[in-house]
C-alpha positions as CSV (number, residue, x, y, z in Angstrom):
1,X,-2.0,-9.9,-11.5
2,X,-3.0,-6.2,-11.1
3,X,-1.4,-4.5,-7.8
4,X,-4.0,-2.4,-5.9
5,X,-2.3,0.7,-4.4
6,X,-3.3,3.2,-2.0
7,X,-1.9,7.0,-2.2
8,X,-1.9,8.9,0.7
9,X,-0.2,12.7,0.7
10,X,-1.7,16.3,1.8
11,X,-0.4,17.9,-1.3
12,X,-2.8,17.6,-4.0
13,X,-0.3,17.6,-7.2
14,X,2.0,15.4,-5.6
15,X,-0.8,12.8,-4.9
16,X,-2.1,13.3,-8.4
17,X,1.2,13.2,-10.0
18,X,1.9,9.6,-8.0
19,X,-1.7,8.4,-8.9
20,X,-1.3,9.7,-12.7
21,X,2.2,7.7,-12.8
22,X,0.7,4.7,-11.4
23,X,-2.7,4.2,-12.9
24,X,-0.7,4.4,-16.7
25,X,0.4,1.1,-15.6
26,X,-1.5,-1.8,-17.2
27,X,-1.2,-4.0,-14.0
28,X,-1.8,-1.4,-11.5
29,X,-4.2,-0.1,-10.7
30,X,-5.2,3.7,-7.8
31,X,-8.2,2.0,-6.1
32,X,-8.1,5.4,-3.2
33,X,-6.7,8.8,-2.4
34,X,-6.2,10.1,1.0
35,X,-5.3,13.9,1.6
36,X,-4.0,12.7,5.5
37,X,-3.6,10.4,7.8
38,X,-6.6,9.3,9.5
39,X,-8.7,9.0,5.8
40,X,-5.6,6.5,4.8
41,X,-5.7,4.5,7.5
42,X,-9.8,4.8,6.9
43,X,-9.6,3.7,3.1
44,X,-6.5,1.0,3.9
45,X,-8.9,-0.8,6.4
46,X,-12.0,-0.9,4.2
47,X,-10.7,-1.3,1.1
48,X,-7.1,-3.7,1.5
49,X,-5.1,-2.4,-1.0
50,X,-2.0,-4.4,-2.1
51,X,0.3,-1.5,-1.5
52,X,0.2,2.0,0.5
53,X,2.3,5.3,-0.7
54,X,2.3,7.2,2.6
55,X,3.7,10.5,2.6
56,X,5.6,11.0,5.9
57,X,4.6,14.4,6.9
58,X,0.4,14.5,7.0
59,X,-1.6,16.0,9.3
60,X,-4.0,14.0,11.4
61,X,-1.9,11.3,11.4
62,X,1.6,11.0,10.4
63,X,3.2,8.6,8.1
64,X,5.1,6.5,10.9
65,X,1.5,6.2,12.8
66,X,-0.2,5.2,9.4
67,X,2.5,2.6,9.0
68,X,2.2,1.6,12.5
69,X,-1.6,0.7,12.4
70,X,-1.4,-0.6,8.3
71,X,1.9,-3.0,9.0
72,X,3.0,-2.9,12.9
73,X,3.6,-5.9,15.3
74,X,0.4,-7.7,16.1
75,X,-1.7,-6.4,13.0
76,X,-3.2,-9.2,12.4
77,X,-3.8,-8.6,8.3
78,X,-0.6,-6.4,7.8
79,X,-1.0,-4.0,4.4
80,X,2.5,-3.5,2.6
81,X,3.8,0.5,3.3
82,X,6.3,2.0,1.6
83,X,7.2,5.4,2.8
84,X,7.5,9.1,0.0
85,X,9.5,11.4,2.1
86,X,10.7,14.7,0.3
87,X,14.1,14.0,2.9
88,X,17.2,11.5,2.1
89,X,18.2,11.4,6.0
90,X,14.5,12.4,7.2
91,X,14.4,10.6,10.8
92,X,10.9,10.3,10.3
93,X,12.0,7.9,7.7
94,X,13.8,5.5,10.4
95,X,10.9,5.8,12.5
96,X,8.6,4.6,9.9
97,X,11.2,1.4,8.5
98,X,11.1,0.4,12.5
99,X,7.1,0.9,12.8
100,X,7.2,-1.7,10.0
101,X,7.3,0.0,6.3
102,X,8.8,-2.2,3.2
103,X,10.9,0.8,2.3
104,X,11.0,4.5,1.2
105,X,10.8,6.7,-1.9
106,X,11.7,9.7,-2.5
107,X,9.5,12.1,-3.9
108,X,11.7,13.0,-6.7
109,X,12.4,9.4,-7.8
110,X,11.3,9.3,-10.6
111,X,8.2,6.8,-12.2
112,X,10.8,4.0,-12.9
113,X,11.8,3.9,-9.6
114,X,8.4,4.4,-8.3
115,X,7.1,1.7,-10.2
116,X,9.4,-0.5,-9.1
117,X,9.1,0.1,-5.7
118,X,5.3,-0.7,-6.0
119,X,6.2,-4.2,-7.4
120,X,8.6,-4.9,-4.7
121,X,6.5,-4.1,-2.1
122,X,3.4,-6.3,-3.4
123,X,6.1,-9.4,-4.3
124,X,7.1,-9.0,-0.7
125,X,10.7,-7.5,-1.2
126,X,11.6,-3.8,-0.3
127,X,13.1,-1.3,-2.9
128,X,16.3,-0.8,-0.9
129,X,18.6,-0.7,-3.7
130,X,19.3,2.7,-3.8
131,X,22.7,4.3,-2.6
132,X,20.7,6.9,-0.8
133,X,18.7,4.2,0.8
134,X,21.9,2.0,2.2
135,X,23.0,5.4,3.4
136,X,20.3,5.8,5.7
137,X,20.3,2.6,7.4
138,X,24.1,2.8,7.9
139,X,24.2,6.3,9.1
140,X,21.2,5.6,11.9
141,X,22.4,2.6,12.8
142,X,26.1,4.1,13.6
143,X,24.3,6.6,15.3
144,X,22.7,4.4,18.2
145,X,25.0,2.0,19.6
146,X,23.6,-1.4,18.8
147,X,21.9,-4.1,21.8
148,X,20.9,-6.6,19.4
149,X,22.8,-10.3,19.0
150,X,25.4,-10.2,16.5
151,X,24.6,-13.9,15.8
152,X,21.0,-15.4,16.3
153,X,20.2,-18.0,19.0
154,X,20.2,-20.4,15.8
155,X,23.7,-19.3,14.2
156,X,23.2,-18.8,10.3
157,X,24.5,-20.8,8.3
158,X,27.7,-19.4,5.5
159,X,24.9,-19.6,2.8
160,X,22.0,-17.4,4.7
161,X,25.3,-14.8,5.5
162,X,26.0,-14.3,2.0
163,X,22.0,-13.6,1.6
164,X,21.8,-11.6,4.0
165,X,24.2,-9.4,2.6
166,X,22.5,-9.3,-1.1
167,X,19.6,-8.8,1.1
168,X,20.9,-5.9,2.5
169,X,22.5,-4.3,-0.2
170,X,19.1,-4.4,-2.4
171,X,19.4,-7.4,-4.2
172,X,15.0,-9.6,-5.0
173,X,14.8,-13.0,-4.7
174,X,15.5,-13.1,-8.4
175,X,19.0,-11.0,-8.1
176,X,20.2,-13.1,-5.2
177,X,19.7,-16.4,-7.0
178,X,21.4,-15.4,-10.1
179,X,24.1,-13.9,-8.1
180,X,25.0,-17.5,-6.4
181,X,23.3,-19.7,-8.9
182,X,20.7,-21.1,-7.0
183,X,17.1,-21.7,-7.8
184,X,14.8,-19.0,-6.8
185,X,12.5,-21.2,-4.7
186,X,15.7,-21.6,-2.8
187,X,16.7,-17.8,-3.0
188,X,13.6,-17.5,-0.9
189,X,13.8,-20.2,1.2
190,X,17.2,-19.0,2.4
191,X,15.5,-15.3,2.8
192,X,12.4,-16.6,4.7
193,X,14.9,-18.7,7.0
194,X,16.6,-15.0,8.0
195,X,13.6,-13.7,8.7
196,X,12.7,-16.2,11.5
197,X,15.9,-16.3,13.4
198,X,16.6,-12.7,13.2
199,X,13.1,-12.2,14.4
200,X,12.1,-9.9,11.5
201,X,8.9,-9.1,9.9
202,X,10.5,-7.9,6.1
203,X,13.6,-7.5,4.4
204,X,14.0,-3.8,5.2
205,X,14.2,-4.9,8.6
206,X,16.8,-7.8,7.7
207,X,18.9,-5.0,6.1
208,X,18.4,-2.8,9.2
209,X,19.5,-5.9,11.3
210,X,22.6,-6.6,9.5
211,X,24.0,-2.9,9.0
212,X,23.4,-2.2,13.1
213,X,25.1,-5.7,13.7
214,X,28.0,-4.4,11.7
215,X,27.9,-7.3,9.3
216,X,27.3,-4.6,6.1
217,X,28.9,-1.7,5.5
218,X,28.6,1.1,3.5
């Protein structure tokens, strides 16, 4: 299955460098370009990519809005986002996770790492894996004191706590069966179950959730 993608960043190399990297790929495939905001939001609409690279910083429109119209609460055909920030601790970044985005890049990454976020985000997963990305959402979420439940009105069970901490540290549906032996339909039963009593729309924000409850720790 090819994976449609979307790049949106004001800086011409940059956005030719990620479409070059991409398009190489013999199942994915650049089907737009956007040099800001409003045209990504413009192309995401009218053409439905699988995935969106948003740059952060664009004018018109910044990457948190983009993400916010593309993935927020009560789209009713959310598009996968994933975030390319030139920033490790960018608070943009935060803003953007929380307006709904599958996860972040940074812009020196690397194509491997770029690639894979690209899968991750079309399979549904997040690329969280990095150290620099576990980082983030434990330093923002020690820097606001938390309101949320530290156990859903449904208390999870031992098995979804052990998930949710794979979850959280990085780990696809395929990592997190292998690591407890389980069969990967279950691996994603067990991940869809977290999402509806935690109440959240992706995996980032079940990573998010379980750093700012204190349950992981960097």
């Amino acid at each position: 299955m090819t994976v449609r993608v979307l790049v949106a960043d004001d800086q011409d190399l940059v956005r030719a460098g990620l479409s070059m990297i991409l398009d190489a790929q013999p199942d994915i495939e650049i089907v737009g370009q956007a040099a800001d905001g409003h045209a990504a939001v413009e192309l995401a609409r009218r053409l439905h990519p699988d995935v969106c690279l948003v740059d952060i910083r664009m004018p018109g429109l910044d990457g948190i809005e983009v993400t916010e119209l593309l993935a927020g609460r009560g789209v009713p055909d959310p598009i996968a986002v994933v975030v390319i920030t030139t920033f490790d601790l960018d608070e943009y970044v935060h803003g953007a996770l929380r307006a709904g985005a599958r996860g972040f890049l940074l812009k020196d990454a690397g194509p491997e790492l770029l690639v894979q976020a690209v899968h991750a985000a079309a399979a549904g997963d997040a690329l969280i894996a990095p150290n620099i990305t576990r980082r983030l959402l434990s330093t923002l979420a020690a820097r606001e004191p938390s309101n949320r439940r530290t156990q859903p009105i449904e208390p999870l069970t031992d098995r979804e706590e052990e998930v949710l901490g794979l979850v959280a540290r990085g780990r696809t549906n395929a990592e997190i069966a292998a690591d407890l032996f389980i069969g990967l339909t279950t691996a994603k039963t067990h991940v869809a179950s977290l999402l509806s009593k935690i109440g959240a729309r992706n995996r980032v924000e079940i990573a998010m959730w379980a750093y700012s409850t204190g349950r992981v720790r960097d």
